[in-house]
C-alpha positions in Angstrom: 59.5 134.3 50.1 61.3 137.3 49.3 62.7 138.3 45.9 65.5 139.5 44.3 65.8 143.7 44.8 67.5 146.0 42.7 66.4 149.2 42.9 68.2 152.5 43.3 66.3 153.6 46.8 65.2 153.5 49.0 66.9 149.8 48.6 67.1 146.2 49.8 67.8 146.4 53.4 69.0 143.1 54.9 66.1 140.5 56.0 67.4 139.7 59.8 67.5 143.8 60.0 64.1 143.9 58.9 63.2 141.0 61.7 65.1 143.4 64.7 62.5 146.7 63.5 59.5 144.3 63.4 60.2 142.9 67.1 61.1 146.4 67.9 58.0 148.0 66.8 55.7 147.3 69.6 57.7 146.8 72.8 61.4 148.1 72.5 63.8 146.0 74.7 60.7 145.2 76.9 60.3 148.3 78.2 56.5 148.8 77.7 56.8 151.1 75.2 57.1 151.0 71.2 60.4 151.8 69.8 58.3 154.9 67.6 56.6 155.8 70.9 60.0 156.4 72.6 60.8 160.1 73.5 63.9 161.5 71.8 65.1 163.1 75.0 64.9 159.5 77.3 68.1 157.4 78.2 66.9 154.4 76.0 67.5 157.0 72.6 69.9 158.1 73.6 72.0 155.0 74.0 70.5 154.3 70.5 71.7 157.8 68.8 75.4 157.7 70.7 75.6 154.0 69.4 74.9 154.7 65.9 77.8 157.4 66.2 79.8 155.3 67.8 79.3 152.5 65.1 79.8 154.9 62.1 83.3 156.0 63.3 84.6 152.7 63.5 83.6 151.4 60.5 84.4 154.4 58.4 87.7 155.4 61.1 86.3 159.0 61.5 88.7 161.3 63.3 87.8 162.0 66.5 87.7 166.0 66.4 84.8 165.3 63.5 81.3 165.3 64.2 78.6 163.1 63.7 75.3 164.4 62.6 71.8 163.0 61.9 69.7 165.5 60.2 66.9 165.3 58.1 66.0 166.6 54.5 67.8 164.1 52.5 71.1 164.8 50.1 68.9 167.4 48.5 68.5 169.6 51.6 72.5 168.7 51.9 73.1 170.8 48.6 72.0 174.5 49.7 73.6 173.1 53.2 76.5 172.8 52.7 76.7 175.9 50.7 74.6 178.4 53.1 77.2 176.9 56.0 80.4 177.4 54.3 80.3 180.0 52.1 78.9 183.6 52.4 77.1 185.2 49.5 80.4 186.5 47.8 82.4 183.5 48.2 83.1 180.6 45.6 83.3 176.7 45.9 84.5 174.7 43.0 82.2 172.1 41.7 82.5 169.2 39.7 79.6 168.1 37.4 79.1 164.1 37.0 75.4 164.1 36.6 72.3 165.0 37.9 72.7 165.3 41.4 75.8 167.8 41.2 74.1 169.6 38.3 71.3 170.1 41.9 74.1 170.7 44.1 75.2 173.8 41.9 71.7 174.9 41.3 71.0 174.9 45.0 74.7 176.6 45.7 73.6 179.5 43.7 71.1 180.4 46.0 73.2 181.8 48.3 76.9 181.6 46.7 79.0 181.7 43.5 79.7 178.1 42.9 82.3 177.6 39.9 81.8 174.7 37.6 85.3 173.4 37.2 84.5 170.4 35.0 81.4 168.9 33.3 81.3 166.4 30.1 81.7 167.6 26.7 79.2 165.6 25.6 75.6 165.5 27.4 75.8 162.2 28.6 77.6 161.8 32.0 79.4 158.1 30.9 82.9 158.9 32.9 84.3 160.6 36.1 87.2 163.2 35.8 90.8 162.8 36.8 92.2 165.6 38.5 94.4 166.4 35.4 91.0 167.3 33.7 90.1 170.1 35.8 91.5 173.1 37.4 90.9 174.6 40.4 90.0 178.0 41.3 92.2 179.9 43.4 89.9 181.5 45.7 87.4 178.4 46.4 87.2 177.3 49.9 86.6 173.8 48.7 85.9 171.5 45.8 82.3 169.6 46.0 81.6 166.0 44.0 79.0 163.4 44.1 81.3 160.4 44.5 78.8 157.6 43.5 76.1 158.6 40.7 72.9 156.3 41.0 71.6 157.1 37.6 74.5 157.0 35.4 76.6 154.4 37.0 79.6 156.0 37.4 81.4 156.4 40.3 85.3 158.4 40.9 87.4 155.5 41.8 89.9 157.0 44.3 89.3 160.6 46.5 90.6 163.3 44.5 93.9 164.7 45.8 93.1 168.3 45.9 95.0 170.6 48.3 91.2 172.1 49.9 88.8 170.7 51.7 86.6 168.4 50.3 82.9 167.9 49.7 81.5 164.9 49.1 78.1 164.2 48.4 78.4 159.9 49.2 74.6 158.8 49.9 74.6 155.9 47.5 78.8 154.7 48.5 79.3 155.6 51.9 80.5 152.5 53.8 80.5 150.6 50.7 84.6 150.9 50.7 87.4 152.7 52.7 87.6 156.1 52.3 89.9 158.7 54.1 87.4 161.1 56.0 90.1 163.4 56.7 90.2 164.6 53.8 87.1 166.0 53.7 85.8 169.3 55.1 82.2 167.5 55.0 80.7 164.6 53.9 76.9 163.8 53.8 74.6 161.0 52.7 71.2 160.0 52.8 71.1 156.7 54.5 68.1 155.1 51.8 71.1 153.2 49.9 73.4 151.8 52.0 72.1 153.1 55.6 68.2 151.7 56.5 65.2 153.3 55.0 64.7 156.6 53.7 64.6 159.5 56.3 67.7 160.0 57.9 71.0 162.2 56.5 74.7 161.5 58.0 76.5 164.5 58.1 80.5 164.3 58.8 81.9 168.1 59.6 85.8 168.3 60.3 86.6 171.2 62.7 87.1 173.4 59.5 83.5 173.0 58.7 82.3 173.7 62.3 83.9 177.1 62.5 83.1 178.0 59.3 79.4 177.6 59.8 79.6 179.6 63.4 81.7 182.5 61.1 78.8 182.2 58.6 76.5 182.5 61.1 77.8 185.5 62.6 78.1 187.7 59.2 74.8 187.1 57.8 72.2 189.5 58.3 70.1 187.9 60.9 72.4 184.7 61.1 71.5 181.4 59.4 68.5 179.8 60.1 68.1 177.2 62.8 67.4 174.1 61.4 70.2 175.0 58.3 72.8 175.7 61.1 75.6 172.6 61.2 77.1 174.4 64.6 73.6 174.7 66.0 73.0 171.0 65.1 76.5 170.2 66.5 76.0 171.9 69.9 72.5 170.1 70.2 73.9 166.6 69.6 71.0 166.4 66.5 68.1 166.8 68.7 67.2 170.6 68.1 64.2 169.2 66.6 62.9 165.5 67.3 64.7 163.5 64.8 63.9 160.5 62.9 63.8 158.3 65.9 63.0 155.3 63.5 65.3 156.0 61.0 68.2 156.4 63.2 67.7 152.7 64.8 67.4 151.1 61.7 70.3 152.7 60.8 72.3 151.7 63.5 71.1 148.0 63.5 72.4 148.4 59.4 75.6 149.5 61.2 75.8 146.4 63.4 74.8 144.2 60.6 77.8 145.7 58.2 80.2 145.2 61.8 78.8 141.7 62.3 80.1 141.0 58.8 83.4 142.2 59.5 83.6 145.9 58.2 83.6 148.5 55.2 87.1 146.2 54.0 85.0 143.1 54.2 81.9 144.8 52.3 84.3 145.8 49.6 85.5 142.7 48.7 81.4 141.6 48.6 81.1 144.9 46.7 83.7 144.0 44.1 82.6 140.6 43.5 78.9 141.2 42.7 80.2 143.9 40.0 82.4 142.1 38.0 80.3 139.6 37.6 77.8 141.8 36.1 80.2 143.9 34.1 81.9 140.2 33.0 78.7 139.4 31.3 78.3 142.6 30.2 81.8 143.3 28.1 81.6 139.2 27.0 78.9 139.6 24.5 78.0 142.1 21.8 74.3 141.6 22.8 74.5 144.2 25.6 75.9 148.1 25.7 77.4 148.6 29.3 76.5 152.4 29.5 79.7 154.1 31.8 83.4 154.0 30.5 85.1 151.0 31.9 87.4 153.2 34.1 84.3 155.2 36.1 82.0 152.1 36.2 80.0 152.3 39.7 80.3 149.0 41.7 76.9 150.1 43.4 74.8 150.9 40.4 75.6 149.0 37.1 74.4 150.6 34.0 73.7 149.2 30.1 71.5 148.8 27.4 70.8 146.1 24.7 71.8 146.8 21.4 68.3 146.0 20.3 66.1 148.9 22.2 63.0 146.9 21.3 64.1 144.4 24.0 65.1 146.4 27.0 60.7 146.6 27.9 60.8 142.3 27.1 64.1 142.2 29.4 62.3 144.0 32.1 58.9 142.7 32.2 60.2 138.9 32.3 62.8 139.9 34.7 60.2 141.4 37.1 58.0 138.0 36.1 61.0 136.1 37.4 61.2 137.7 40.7 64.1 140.2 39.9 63.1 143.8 40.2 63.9 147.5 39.6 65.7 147.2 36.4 64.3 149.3 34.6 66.9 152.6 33.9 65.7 155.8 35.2 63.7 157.6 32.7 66.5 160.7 31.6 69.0 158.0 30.5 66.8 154.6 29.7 68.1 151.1 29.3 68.6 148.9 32.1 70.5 149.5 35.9 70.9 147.1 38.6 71.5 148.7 42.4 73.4 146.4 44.1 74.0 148.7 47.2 75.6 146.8 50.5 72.9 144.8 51.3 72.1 143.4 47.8 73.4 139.3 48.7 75.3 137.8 46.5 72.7 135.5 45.1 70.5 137.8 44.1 72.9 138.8 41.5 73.8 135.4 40.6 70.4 135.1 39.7 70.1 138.1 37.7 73.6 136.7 35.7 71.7 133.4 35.2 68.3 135.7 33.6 70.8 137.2 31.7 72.4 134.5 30.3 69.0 133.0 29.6 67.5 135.9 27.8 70.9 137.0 25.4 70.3 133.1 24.2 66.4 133.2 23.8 66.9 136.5 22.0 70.4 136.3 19.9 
């Protein structure tokens, strides 16, 4: 019997997905061969690696002059990427700082660029996302970067900024969890551990903006950039300059079919929406418990809190765990308690943590 799965990543991944990679571990489609023993370069991958494209723009309507990339490295690699690609040693791109995986991106961008830090928190906790009244842009940027979802504060921007420069966004723990316009983004990456199969695999969305700027990159650096960091040398070999995750990419198209088979990123929203507010109803009804992010920036993926008693978060945790619901435990900068409840986190499972819930504010009022 399988229990109830809450943790920030890699993350639940839907049982009958599971099933398909079992049955597909020791003779793919009954062709002799495991599906990990399959060549990158043969026909049957490459019907899998087109389909998974294929898949991805539907659900999230990419624009057909985009591209479609599956590299490897995770959203960390994606940081100095994205920088090294787009930007040359002199050139800025604004940033803004929600938490601890922008705080990276900038770290990484000022390896090889001058990022700008347009907005950050006045306060060291990262409890709210900006509006775009709260920060300025800088005139000569070639594009604003932010982390729309952030895993360990529980905040997430609820609408695309409207900014008039291409945008960055750093999605791995949101993307096709609800609509978004892709075309207004110069790139958008993600690892897939969240909301995309196992750990492994990056998706990489480049507008044509993106494309050419990487070749202009390319050709004004002192020795051009280096192969594997390239997004037009990745482009023009379809993702297969090196032999990719083979793996990761089918499970990541089978967690493509499974969110079609549902009926879609609008469909998945709706899920999405439900399983929050019942958490965050619980949450606001009762002094008993400290819901961590400002009501306005809560993150439908991870929910955040505490309990006004400290002592009792370690209790909550360790007869949670006893009770088959795990990974609620906060992550160790902020503490207190968070609950993933990425796309394929069912609906039960988070009926069942309300009902713990419920249970444990009584035993321990």
């Amino acid at each position: 019997m399988r229990e109830h799965n809450f943790t920030a990543g890699p993350a639940v991944l839907p049982h009958s997905v599971i099933k398909e990679l079992q049955e597909a571990l020791p003779n793919f489609k009954n062709n002799g061969l495991g599906l990990m023993e399959l060549s990158h370069r043969s026909p049957i991958f490459d019907e899998i690696i087109s389909t998974a494209r294929l898949r991805l723009r539907r659900l999230l309507s990419v624009p057909d002059d985009y591209e479609v990339l599956f590299l490897q490295g995770g959203a960390s690699l994606q940081f100095y990427m994205t920088a090294l690609n787009l930007l040359s040693p002199t050139d800025c791109g604004d940033y803004i700082n929600t938490g601890t995986w922008s705080t990276k991106a900038i770290k990484e961008a000022k390896r090889c660029s001058k990022p700008v830090c347009i907005w950050s928190p006045s306060r060291a906790e990262f409890n709210s996302t900006p509006t775009e009244n709260d920060y300025q842009l800088t005139p000569e940027s070639h594009f604003l970067h932010y982390t729309s979802n952030n895993t360990i504060y529980g905040t997430q921007f609820s609408s695309t900024p409207e900014v008039n420069k291409p945008l960055i966004g750093d999605m791995s723990s949101d993307i096709c969890s609800r609509a978004v316009d892709v075309s207004k983004h110069g790139v958008i990456y993600a690892g897939a551990q969240k909301n995309l199969g196992p750990s492994g695999v990056t998706v990489v969305l480049l507008s044509p903006w993106a494309v050419e700027r990487s070749r202009y990159i390319d050709s004004i650096r002192p020795g051009g950039l280096p192969s594997l960091l390239n997004y037009s040398l990745m482009v023009d070999k379809g993702s297969l300059f090196n032999t990719p995750n083979t793996f990761g990419i089918f499970a990541l198209e089978r967690m493509l079919a499974w969110l079609e088979g549902l009926g879609g990123v609008s469909e998945i929203e709706k899920q999405n929406t439900k399983k929050s507010t019942m958490l965050y109803q619980i949450l606001d009804n009762s002094d008993f418990w400290k819901p961590y992010a400002e009501r306005r920036s809560r993150s439908q993926m991870n929910v955040t809190w505490k309990i006004t008693d400290p002592s009792l978060e370690s209790v909550f945790v360790e007869e949670a765990s006893a009770a088959g619901l795990h990974g609620l435990k906060g992550h160790r900068s902020v503490g207190g308690l968070r609950a993933s409840i990425y796309n394929a986190c069912p609906l039960e499972s988070v009926e069942a943590l309300v009902d713990f819930m419920h249970q444990f504010e009584t035993k321990n009022s």
